[in-house]
N, C-alpha and C positions, 0 to 999 in steps of 0.2 A: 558633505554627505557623500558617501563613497557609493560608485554604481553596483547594483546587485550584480552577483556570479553564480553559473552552474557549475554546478560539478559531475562530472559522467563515469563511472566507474564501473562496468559491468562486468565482474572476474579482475579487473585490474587490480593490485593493491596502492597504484600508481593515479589515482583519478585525475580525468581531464578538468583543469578548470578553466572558465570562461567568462571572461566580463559581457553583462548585457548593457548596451547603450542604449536601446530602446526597451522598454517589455513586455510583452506578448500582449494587448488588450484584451479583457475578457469577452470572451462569446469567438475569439479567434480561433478557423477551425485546425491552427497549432494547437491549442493549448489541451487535447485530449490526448496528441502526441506525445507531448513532452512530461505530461501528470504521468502516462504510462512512462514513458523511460525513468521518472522518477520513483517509483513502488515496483521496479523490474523486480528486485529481489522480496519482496511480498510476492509478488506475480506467481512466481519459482517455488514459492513453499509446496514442501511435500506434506501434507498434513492430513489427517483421519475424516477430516471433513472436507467437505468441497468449497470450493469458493466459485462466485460468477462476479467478476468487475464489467461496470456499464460506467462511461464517462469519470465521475469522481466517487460510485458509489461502489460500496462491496457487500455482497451478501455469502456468508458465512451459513451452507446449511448441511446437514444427514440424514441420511432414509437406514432404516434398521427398523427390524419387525420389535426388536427390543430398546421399550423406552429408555433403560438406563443404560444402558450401552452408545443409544444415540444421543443422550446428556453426556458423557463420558467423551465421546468423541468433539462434540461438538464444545465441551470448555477444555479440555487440551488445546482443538483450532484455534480458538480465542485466544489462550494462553501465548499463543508460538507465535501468532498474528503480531499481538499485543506488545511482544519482546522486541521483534524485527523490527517493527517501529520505533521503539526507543531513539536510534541514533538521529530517524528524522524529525527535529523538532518542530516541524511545521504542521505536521499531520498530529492528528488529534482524535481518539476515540471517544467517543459519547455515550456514559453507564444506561442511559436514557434506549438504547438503539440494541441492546442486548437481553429484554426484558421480554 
């Protein structure tokens, strides 16, 4: 079994990688650290909706006097969220949490 590795790239095209020999145990007050360095670029989106990240969770919302304008805005958010994440296969959106 090979030890897990980060990878750190923020603007780089070059990412740092890095072998963990120990890893981070959960409830370690690292690991809100490191969950952010890891969704920097979610973090960074510029999108029509707002986002507020708390520890692991994201809340996705829009204020507009006009309801379809703030559907509008808010599944475009969705949409761009949803893409950015693509490349990290570890994160996971749940259809259940957008309802």
């Amino acid at each position: 079994m090979t030890p897990p590795t980060i990878h750190f790239s923020p603007d780089n095209p070059h990412p740092v990688q890095r072998t963990l020999f120990r890893p981070v145990p959960q409830g370690s007050p690292l690991s809100p650290t490191l969950f952010n360095l890891y969704i920097l670029k979610v973090a960074q989106l510029r999108t029509p909706a707002k986002m507020l990240f708390f520890a692991d969770d994201v809340v996705i919302y829009s204020r507009d006097s006009n309801l379809t304008s703030t559907t509008l805005n808010l599944r475009s958010s969705i949409l761009h969220f949803s893409e950015t994440l693509q490349p990290y296969s570890k994160i996971q959106l749940h259809d259940y949490q957008f309802n």
